[in-house]
C-alpha positions in Angstrom: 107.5 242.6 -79.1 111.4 241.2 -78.8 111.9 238.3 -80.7 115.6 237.7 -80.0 116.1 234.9 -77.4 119.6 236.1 -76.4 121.4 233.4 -78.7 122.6 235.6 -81.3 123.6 232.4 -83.8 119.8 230.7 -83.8 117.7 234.5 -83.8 119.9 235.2 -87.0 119.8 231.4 -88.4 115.9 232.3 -87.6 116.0 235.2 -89.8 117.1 233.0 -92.6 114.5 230.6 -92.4 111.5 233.7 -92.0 112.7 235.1 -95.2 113.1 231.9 -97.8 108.9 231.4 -96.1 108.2 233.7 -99.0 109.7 232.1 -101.6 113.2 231.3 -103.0 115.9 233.6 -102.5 119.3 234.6 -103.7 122.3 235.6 -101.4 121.4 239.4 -102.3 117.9 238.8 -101.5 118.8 236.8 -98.4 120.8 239.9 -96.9 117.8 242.4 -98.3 115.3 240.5 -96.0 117.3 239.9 -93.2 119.2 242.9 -92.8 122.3 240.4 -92.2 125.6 241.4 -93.4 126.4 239.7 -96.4 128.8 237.1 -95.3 127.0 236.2 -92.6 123.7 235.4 -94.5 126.0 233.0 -97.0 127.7 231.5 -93.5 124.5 230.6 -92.3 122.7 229.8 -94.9 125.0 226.6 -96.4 125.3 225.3 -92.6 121.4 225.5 -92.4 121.7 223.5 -95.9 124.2 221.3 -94.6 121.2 220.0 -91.9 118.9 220.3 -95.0 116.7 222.9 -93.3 117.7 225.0 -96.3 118.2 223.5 -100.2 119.2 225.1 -103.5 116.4 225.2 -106.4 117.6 224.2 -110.0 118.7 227.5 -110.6 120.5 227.8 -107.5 118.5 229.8 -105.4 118.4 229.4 -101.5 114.9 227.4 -100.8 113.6 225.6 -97.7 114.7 222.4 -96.8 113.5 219.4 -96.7 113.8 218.5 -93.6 111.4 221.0 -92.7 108.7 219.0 -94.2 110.3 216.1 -92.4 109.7 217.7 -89.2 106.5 219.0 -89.7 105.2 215.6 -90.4 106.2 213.9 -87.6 104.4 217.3 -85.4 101.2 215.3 -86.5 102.0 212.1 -86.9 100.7 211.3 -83.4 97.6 213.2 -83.9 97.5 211.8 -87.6 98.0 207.9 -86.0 95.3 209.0 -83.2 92.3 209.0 -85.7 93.7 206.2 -88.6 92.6 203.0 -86.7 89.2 203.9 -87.0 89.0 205.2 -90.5 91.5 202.6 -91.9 89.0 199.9 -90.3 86.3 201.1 -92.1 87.6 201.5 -95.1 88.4 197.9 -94.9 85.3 197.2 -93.9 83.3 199.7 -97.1 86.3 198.0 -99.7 86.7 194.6 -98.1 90.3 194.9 -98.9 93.8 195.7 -96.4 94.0 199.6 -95.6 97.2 201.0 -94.8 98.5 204.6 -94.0 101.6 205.2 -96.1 104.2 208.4 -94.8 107.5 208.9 -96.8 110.8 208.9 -95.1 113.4 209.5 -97.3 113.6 207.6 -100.2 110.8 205.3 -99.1 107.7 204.8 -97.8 107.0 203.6 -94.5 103.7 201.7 -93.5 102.7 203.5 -90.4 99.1 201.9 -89.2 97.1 199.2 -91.3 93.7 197.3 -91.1 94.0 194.0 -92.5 91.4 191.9 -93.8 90.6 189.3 -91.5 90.4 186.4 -94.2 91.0 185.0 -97.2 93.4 186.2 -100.3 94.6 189.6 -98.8 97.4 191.9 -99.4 98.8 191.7 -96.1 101.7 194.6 -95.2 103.0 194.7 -91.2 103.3 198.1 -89.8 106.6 199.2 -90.2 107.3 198.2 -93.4 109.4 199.7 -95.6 109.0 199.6 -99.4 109.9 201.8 -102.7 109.3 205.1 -103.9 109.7 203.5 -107.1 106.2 201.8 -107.4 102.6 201.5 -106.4 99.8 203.7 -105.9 100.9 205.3 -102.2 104.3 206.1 -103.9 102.5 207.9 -106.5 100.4 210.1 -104.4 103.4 210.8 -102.3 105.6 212.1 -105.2 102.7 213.9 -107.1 102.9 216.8 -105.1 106.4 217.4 -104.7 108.1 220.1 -106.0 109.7 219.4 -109.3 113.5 219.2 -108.8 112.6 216.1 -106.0 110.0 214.6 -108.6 112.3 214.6 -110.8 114.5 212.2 -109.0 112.0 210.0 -107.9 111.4 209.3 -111.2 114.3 207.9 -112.3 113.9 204.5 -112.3 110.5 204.7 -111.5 107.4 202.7 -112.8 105.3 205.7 -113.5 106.2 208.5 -115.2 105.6 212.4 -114.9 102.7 212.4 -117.4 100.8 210.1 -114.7 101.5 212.1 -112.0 99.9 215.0 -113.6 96.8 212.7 -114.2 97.2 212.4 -110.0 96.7 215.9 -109.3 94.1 217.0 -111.7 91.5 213.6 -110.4 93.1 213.5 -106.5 93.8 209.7 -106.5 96.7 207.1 -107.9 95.8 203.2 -109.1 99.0 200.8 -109.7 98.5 197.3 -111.5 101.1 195.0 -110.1 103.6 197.8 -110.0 105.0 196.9 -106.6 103.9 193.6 -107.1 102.4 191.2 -109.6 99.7 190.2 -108.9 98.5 192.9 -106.6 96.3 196.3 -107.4 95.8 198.7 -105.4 93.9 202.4 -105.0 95.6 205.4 -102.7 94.8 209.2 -102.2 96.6 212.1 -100.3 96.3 213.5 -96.8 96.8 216.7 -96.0 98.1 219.2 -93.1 96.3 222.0 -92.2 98.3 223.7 -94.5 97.4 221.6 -97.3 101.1 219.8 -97.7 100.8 216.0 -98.4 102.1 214.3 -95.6 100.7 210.8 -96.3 98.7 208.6 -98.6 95.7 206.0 -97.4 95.4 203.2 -99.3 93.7 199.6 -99.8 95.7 196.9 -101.7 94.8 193.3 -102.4 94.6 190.5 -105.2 93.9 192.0 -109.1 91.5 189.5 -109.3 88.9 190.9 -107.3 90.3 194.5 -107.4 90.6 194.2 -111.5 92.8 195.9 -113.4 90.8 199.7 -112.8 90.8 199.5 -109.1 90.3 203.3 -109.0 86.6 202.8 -110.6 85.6 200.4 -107.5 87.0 201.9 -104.5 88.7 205.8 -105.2 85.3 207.5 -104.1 85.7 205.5 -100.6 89.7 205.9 -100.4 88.5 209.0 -101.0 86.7 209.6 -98.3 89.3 208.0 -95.7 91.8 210.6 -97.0 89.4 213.2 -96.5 88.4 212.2 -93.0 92.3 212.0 -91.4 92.9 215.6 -93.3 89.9 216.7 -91.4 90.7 215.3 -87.9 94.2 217.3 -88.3 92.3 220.4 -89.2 90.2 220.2 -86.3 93.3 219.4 -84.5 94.7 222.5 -85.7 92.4 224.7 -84.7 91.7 223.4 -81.3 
């Protein structure tokens, strides 16, 4: 099968991107995969890192970008928004407390559905708003799985430290205590692409007094369980 398109620049600038899929790559091993001469792999490589489709790694190795991920997330974000009323509604309704859907966009996080609830003391957060990467339980769970040179910037400055995100991946689920906000507790876990990437965090948030100061121990088996249910509808999305 041909798979040039007959614009020489983006079938080589293609070539890149197919060969860092297996892992990071040099500038020798850029050339050795994609038969490009040598200063045209380098050429193409820093202007596909200049759009951040390609990075560097800590020891200077040609990676994929960022911006990729970026991408890819907002592919499913439609399909990923298509299921959350539901399953954010009744996880508000299992908890009793707010449920929001949490994607990361840059150096924050962006509240991208919620289910608020309907009275009383409530953590109430609008769609569309825009908070830290620097605290709370959706933060967490979208740094956890990063790779390590980006978690090691978001953790300057941060609230939590590496030895608690490490907790997050071996149990699945963050907690905060009035990290973001005193006052405020909160439980989140990941969701998932069909590809098993992180591309958002579910979460319910309210007052500490009723949510206590281990939130996880009331309501991680049912955030759980909402996480679970979104990474499923984008399987079966997947494979439709």
């Amino acid at each position: 099968m041909d798979n040039t398109s007959g614009v020489g620049v983006l079938d080589k600038a293609a070539l890149v991107l197919t060969a860092l899929e297996s892992g990071p790559a040099t500038l020798a091993g850029l050339v050795a995969g994609t038969g490009l001469a040598r200063p045209t792999a380098h050429r193409l490589a820093v202007a596909l890192e200049h759009h951040r489709l390609v990075a560097r790694d800590m020891q200077g190795r040609f990676v994929l970008g960022p911006r990729l991920s970026e991408l890819s997330a907002a592919a499913g974000e439609d399909r990923l928004l298509a299921t959350a009323g539901p399953v954010l509604a009744r996880l508000r309704d299992i908890t009793g407390e707010s449920a929001q859907l949490w994607r990361r966009q840059g150096e924050h996080r962006v509240c991208v559905a919620a289910a608020e609830r309907p009275s009383g003391l409530r953590d109430t957060i609008p769609v569309g708003s825009q908070l830290t990467m620097r605290a709370g339980s959706a933060a967490q769970v979208l740094l956890a799985w990063e790779d390590p040179e980006r978690m090691h910037r978001g953790l300057q400055n941060a609230a939590f430290s590496a030895t608690a995100l490490a907790g997050i991946r071996r149990r699945g689920w963050a907690q905060s205590v009035g990290e973001r906000e005193q006052g405020v507790a909160s439980v989140s876990a990941p969701v998932r692409s069909p590809s098993g990437k992180i591309i958002a965090a579910v979460s319910v948030s309210g007052p500490l007094e009723r949510l206590s100061r281990q939130p996880g121990r009331m309501h991680a088996p049912a955030v759980l369980a909402a996480a679970e249910r979104l990474s499923e509808s984008l399987r079966r999305s997947s494979a439709d």
